[in-house]
VORO-717527 format. One record per atom (N, C-alpha, C): residue in one letter; x, y, z. Coordinates in steps of 0.001 Angstrom, whole numbers, padded with zeros to 6 digits, always signed. Each point is the difference from the previous one (the first is absolute). Example, Ala and Ser with C-alpha at 12.3 -4.5 7.8 and 13.67 -1.06 7.14 Angstrom:
# residues 2
A+013190-005690+007800 A-000890+001190+000000 A+000900+001200+000000 S-000350+001050-000720 S+000820+001190+000060 S-000770+001090+000730 
//
This chain:
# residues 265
X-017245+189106-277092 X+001172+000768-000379 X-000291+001493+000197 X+001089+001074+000455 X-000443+001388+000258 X+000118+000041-001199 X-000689+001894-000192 X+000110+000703-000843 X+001464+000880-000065 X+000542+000488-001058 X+001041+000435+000282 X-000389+001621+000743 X-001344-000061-000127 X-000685+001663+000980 X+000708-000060+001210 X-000273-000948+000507 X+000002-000500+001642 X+001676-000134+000124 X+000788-000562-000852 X+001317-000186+000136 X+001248+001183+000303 X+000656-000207+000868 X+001238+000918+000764 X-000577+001611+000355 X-000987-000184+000891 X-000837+001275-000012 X-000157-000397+001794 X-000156+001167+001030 X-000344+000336+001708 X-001103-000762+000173 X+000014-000706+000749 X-001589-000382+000328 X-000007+000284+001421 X-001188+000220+001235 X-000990+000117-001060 X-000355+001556-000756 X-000503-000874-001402 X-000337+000973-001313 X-000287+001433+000332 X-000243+001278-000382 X-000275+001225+000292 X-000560+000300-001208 X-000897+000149-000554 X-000528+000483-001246 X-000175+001425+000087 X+000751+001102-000568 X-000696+001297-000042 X-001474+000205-000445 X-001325+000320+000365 X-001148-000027-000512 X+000153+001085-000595 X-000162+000475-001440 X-000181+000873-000626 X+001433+000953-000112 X+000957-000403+000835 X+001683+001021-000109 X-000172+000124+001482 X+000496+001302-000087 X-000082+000308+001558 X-000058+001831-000161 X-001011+000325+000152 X-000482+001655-000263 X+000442+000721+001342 X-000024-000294+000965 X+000917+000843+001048 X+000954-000472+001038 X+000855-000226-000464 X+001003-000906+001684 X-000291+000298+000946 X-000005-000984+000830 X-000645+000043+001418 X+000933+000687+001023 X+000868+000224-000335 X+000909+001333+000564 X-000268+001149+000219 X-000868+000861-000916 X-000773+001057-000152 X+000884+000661-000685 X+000593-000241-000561 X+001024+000933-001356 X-000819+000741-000493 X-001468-000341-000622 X-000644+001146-000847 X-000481+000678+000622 X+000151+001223-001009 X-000635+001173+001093 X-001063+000705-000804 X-000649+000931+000535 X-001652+000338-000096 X-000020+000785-001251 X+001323+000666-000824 X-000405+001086-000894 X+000191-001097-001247 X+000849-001091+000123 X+000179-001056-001355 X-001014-000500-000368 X+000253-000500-001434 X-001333-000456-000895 X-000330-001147+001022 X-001430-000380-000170 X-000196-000944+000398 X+000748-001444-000908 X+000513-001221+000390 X+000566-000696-001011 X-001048-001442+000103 X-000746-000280-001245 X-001323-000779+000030 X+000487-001439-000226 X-000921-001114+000570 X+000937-001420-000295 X+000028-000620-001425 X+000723-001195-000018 X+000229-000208-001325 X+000830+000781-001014 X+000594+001075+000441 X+001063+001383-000809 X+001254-000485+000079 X+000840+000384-000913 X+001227-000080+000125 X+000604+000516+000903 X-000423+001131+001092 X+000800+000106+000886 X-000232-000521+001399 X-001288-000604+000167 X-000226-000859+000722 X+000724-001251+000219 X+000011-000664-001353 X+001144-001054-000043 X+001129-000156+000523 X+000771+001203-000330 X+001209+000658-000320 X-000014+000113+001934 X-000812+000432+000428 X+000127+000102+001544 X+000194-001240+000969 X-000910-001624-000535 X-000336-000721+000284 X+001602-000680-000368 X+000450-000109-001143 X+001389-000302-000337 X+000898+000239+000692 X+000057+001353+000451 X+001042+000552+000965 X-000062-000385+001012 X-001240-000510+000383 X-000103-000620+001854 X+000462-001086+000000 X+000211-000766-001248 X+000376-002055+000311 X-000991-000296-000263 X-001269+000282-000847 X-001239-000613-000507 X+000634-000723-000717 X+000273-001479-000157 X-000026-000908-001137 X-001008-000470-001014 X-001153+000523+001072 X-001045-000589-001370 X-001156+001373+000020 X-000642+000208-000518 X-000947+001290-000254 X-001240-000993-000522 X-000868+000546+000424 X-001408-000456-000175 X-000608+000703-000873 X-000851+000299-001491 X-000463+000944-000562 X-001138-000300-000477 X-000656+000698-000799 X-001252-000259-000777 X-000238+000524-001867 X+000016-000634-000637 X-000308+000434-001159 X-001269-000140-000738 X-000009+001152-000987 X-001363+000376-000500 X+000157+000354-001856 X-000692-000016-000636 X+000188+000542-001350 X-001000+001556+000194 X+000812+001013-000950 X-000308+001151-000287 X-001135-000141-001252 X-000220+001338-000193 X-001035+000144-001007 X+000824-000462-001355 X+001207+000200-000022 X+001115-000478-001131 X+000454-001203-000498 X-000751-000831+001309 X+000806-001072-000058 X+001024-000493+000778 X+000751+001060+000754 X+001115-000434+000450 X-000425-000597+001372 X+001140-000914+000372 X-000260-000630+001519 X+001167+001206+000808 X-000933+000382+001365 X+000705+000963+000621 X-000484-000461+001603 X+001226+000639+000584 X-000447-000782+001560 X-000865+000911+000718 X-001361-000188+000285 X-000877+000664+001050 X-000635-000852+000334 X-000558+000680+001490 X-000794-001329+000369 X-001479-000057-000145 X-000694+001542+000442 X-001474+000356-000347 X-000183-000165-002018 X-001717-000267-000035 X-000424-000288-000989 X-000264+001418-000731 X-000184+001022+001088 X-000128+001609-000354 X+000998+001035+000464 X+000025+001251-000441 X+000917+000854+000658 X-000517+001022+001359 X-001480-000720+000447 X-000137+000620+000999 X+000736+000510+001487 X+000242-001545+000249 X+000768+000392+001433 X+000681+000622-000346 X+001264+000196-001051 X+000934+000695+000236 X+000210+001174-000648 X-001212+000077-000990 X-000253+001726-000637 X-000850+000270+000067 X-001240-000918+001142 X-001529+001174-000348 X-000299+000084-001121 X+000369-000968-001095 X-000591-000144-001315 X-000729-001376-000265 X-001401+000090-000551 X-000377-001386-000167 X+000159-000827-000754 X+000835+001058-001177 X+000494-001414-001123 X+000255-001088+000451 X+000027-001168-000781 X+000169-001114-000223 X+001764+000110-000368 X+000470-001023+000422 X+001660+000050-000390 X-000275-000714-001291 X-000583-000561-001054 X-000486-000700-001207 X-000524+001174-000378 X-000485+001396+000484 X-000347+001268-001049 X+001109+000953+000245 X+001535-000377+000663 X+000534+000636-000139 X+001625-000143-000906 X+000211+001034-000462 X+001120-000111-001316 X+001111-000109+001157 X+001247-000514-000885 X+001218-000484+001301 X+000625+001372-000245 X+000270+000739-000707 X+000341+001234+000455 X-000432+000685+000656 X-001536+000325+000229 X-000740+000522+000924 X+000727-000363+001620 X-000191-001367+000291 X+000589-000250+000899 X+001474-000180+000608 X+000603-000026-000724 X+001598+000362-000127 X-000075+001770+000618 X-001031+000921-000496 X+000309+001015+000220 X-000551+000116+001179 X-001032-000364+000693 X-000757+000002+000788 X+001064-000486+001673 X+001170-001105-000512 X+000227-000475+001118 X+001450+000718-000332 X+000066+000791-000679 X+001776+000813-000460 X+000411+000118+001312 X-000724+000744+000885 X+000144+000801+001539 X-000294-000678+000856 X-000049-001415+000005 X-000985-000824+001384 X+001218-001768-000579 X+001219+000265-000462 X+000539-001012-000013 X+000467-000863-001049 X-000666+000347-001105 X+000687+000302-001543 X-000978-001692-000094 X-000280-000241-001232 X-001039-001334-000427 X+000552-000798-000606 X-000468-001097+000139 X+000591-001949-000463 X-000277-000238-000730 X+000629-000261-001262 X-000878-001355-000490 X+000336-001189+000865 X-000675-000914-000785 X+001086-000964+000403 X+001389-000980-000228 X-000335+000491-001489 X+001651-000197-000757 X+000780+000629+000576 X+000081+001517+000569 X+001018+000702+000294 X+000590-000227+001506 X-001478-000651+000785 X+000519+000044+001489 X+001224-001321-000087 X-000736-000801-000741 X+000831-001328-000328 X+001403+000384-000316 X+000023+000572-000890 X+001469+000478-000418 X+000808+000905+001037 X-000450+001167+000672 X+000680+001256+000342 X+000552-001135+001581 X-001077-001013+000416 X+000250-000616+001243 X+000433-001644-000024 X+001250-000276-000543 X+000356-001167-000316 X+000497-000773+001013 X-000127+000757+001051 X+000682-000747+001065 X-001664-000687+001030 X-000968+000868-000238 X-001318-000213+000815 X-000392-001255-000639 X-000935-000751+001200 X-000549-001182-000628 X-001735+000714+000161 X-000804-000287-000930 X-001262+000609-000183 X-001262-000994+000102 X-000780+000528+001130 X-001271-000278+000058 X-000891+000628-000952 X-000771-000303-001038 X-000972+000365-001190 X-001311-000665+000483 X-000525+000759+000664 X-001326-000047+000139 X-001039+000560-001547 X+000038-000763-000590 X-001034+000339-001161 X-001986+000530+000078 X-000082+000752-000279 X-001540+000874+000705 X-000753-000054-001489 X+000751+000209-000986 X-000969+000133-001377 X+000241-001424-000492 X-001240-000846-000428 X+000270-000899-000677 X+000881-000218-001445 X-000350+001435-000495 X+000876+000083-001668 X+000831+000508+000288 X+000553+000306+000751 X+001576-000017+000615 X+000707-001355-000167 X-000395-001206+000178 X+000245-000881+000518 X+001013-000424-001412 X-000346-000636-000680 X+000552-000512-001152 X+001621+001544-000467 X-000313+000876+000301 X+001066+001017-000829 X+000733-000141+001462 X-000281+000019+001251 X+001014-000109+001009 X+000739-000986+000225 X-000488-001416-000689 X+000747-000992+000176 X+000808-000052-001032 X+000217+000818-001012 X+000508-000049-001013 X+001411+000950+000681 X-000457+000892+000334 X+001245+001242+000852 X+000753-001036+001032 X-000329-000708+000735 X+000532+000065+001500 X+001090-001755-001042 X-000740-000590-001030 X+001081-001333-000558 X+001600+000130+000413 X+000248+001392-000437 X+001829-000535+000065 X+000292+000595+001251 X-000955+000119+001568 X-000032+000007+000843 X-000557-001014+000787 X-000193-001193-000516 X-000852-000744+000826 X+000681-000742+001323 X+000979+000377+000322 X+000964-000301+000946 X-000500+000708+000988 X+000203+001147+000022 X-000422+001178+001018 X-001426+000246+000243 X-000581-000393-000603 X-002089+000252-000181 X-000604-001137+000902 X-001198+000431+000616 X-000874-000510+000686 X-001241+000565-000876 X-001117-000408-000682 X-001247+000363-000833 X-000741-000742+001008 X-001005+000679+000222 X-001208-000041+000906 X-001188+001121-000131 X-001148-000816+000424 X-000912+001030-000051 X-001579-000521+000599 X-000553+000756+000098 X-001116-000924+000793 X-001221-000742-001062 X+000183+000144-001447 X-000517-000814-000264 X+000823-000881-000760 X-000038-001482+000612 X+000439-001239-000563 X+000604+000312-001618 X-001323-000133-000791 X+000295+000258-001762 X+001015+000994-000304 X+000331+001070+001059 X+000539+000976-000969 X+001289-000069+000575 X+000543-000736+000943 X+001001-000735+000409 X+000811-000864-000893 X-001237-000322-000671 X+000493-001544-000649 X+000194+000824-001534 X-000441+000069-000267 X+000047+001215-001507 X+001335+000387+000303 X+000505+000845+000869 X+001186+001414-000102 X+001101-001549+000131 X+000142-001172+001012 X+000713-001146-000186 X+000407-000575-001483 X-001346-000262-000390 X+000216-000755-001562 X+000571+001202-000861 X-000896+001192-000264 X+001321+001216-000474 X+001381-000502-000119 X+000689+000646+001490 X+001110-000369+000359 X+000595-001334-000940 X-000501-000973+000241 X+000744-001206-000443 X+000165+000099-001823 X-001551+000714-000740 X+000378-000214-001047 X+000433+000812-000673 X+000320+001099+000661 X+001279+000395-000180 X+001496+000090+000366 X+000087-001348-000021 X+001469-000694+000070 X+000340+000520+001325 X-000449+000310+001403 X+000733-000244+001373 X+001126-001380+000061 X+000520+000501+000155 X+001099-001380+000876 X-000741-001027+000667 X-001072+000768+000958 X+000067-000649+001146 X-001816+000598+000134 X-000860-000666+000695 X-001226+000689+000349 X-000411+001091+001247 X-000247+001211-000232 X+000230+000964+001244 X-000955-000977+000976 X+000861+000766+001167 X-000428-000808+001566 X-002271+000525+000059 X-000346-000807+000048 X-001405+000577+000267 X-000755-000098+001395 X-000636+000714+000306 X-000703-000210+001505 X-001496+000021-000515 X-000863-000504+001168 X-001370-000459-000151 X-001255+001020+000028 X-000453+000304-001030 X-001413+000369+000281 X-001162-000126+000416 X-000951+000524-000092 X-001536-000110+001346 X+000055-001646+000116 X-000758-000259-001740 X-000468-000929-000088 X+000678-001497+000992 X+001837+000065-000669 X+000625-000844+000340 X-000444-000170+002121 X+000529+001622+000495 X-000355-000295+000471 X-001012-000447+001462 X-001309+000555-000547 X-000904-000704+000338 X-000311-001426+000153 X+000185-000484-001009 X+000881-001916+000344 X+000783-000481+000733 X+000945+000969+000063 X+000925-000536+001171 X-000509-000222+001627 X-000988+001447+000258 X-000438+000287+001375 X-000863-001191-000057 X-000547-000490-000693 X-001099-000778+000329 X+000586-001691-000289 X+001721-000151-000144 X-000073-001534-000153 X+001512+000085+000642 X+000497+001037+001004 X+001377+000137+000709 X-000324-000806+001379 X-001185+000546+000241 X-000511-001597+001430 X+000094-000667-000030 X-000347-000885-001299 X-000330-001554-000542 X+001553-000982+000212 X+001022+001025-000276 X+000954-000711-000036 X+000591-000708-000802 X-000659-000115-001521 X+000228-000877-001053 X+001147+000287-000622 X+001374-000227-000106 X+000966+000295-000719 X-000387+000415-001287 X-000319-000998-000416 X-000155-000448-001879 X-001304+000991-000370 X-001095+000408+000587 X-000674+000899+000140 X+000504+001483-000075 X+000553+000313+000501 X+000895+001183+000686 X+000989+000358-001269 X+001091-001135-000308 X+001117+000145-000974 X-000792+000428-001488 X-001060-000235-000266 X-000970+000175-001421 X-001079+001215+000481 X-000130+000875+001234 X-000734+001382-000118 X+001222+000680-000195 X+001421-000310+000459 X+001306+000800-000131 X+000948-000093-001242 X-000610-000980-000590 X+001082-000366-001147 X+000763+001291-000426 X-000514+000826-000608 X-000006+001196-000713 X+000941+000839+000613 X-000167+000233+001092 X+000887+001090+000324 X+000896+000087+001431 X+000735+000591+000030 X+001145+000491+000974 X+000261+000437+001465 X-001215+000721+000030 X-000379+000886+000878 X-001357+000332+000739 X-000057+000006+001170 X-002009+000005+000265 X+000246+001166+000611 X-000721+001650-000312 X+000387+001291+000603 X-001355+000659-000196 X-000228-000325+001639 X-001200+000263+000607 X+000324+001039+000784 X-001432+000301+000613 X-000462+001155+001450 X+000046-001541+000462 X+000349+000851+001749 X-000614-000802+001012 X-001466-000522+000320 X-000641+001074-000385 X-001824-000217+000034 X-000104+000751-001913 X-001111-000829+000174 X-000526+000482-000638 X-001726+000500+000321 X-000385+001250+000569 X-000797+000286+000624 X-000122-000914+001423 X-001416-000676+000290 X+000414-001098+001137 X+000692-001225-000179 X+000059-000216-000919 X+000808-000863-000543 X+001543-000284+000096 X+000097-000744+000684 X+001434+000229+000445 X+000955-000992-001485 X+000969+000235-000713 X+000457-000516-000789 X+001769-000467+000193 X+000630+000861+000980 X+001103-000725+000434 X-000141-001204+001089 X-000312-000973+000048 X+000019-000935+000621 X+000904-001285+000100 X+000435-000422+001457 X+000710-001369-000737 X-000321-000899-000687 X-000848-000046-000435 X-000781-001161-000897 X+000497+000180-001436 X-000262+001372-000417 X+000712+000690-001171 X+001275-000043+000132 X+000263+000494+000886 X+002078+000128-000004 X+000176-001520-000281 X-000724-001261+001161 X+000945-000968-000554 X+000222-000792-001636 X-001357+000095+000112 X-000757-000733-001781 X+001111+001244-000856 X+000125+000852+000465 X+001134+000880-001265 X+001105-000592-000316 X+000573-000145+001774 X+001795-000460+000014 X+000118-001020-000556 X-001275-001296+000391 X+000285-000992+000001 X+000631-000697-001644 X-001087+001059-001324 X+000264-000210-001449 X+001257+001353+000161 X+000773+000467+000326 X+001034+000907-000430 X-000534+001490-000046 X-001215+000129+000103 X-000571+001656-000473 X+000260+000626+001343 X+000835+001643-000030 X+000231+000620+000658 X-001686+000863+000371 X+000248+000476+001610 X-001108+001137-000041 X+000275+001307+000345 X-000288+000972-000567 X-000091+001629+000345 X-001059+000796+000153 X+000167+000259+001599 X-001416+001048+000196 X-000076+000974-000352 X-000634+000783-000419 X-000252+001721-000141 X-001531+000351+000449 X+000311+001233+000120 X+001005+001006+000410 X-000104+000259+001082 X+001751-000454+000596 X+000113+000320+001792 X+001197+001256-000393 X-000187+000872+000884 X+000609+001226+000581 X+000261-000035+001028 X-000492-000764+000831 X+000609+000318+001612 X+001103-001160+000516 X+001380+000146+000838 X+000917-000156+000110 X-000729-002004+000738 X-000686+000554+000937 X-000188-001330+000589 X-000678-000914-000644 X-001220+000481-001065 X-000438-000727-000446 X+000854-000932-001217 X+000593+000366-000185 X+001392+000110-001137 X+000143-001453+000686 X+000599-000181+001315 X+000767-000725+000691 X-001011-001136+000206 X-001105+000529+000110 X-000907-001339+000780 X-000492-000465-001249 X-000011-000009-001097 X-000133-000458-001131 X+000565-000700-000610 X+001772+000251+000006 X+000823-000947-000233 X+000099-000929+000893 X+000165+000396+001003 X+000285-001431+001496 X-001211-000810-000021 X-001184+000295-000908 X-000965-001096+000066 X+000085-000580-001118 X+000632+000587-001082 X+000973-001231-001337 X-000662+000852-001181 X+000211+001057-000145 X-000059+000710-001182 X+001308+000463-000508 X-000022+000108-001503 X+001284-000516-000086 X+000556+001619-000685 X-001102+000873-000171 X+000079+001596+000223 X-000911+000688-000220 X+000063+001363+000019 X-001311+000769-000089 X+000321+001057-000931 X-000883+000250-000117 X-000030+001570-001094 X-000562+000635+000404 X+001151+001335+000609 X-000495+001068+000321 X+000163+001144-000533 X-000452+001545+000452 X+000274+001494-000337 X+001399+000607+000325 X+000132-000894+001242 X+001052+000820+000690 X+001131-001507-000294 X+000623+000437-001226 X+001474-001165+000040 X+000993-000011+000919 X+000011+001568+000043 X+001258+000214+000587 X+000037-000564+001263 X-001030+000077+001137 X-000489-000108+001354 X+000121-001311-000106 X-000846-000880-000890 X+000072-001817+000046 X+001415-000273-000193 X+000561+000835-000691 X+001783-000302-000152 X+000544-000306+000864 X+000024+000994+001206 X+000872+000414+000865 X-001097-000447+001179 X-000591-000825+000201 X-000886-000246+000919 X+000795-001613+000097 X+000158-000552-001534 X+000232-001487-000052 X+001210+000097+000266 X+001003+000957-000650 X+001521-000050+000539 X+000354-000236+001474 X-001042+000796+001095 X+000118+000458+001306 X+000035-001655+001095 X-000691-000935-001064 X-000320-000895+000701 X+001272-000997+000134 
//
């Protein structure tokens, strides 16, 4: 049975990775703030292009609160080495005032009711208070993250706090690492019990030499119902040769470009 994620939505899928910080148009220009991903006006950009779904990442502050970033520190994007866990959410609220205004994730949920949301979870004690936020969203939510447990945590959250319905989940390392190694074999009943769990398999193409989009994977996915999404492609053709080999979308930087790349066809 689908998820209602997947239901009356473009395929194939377009995930904004992180919003969309500069349209591929070249609208921004050199004297404007820089606008950082995961911000409200990133979103807000990604929205305006026909992003239906946004890809994000959440983290807990030094406060407690769950807020969407994706680094564990504020280096890359302030040359500061704090820890986002030694930093206060006002600090960072002020920090990103000028670079795109800051998320929680209650608020992105709310201010964007029309977006369906990828929640990539990065802090484990995030996990339990985010599944608690995204419940009377579990329609629109995808919870994922690369480790298995904290997948399954921000899920059970969700449910016990009275969701309708269980947010859509996609697969982590662990999961799957199992898969690559039993998608040859061919075993249905094998296959349907490494996938039970979740929705979605949203991989790289390689992983180092490791190549991880393969038909072996694509089919063992389709075959139990689980959709796949690569990231992160940016380039127009690769876009194309990804889906025409049965991916069912990708998550990229540039929405707008995968938009109007898939329309063209």
């Amino acid at each position: 049975m689908t998820h209602p994620y997947f239901e009356g939505t473009t395929t194939p899928r377009v995930l904004a990775h992180r919003g969309l910080t500069e349209p591929s148009g070249g609208e921004h220009r050199d004297a404007d703030p820089v606008v950082h991903d995961n911000t409200a006006l990133a979103f807000a950009a990604a929205h305006a292009a026909g992003a239906e779904y946004i890809e994000t990442d959440c983290r807990l502050t030094a406060d407690g609160d769950v807020v969407l970033f994706h680094d564990d520190s504020l280096r890359r994007l302030f040359a500061d080495s704090r820890s986002l866990r030694e930093t206060r959410t006002a600090e960072l609220e002020a920090l990103l005032a000028d670079h795109g205004g800051m998320l929680s994730l209650r608020a992105a949920l709310e201010s964007f009711p029309d977006v369906r949301f990828n929640i990539d979870v990065k802090d484990a004690a995030a996990a339990e208070q985010a599944g608690r936020i995204v419940a009377p969203h579990a329609h629109r939510v995808l919870l994922t993250s690369f480790a298995d447990a904290t997948r399954r945590a921000a899920v059970a959250a969700a449910l016990v706090a009275r969701a309708e319905i269980a947010p859509a989940a996609s697969a982590g390392r662990s999961t799957l690492v199992r898969l690559l190694a039993a998608a040859p074999l061919r075993v249905h009943r094998l296959i349907a019990s490494i996938l039970a769990e979740v929705d979605a398999l949203q991989i790289p193409e390689r992983y180092g030499p490791v190549r991880v989009f393969t038909p072996a994977v694509l089919r063992a996915a389709h075959d139990v119902g689980v959709e796949v999404h690569v990231w992160t492609v940016n380039d127009p053709g690769d876009m194309i040769r990804l889906v025409d080999a049965g991916a069912d979308g990708i998550v990229t930087d540039v929405a707008d470009l995968a938009l109007r790349t898939f329309a063209a066809r």
